[in-house]
C-alpha positions in Angstrom: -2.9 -1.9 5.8 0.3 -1.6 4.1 1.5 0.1 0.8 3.4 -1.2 -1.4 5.8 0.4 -4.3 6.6 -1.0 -8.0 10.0 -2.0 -8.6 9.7 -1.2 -12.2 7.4 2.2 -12.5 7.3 3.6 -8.9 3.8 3.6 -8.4 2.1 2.6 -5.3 -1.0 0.7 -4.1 -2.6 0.3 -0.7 -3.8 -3.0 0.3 -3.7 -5.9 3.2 -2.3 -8.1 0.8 0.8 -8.0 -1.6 -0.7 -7.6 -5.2 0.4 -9.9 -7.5 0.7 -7.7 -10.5 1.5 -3.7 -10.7 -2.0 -1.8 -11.9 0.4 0.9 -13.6 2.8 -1.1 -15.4 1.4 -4.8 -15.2 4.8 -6.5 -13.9 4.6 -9.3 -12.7 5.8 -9.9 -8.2 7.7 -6.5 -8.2 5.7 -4.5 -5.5 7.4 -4.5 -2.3 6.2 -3.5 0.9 7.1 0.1 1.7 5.3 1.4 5.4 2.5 -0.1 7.3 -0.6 2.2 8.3 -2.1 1.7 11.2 -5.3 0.2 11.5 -6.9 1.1 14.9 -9.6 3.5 13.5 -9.2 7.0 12.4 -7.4 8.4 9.4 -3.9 7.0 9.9 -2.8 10.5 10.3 -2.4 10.5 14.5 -6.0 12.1 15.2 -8.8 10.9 17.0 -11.1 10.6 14.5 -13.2 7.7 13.4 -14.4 6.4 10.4 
């Protein structure tokens, strides 16, 4: 999973895919990739636990 940040308003979505549009603001390719979460179970916050 990665998250991805608005150009235009700041506001960020989590997703496997780029969005095509911003659910905020409604622009049009402006989110770009900010961080990758890991995906190997757990609660992407380094602990052990599973889903």
């Amino acid at each position: 999973m990665a998250i991805f940040k608005c150009e235009k308003c700041g506001a960020t979505k989590e997703g496997r895919c780029k969005p095509k549009k911003c659910s905020q603001c409604g622009g049009n390719e402006c989110l770009i990739k900010q961080e990758e979460k890991s995906s190997g179970g757990g609660c992407g916050c380094g602990c052990k636990a599973k889903k």
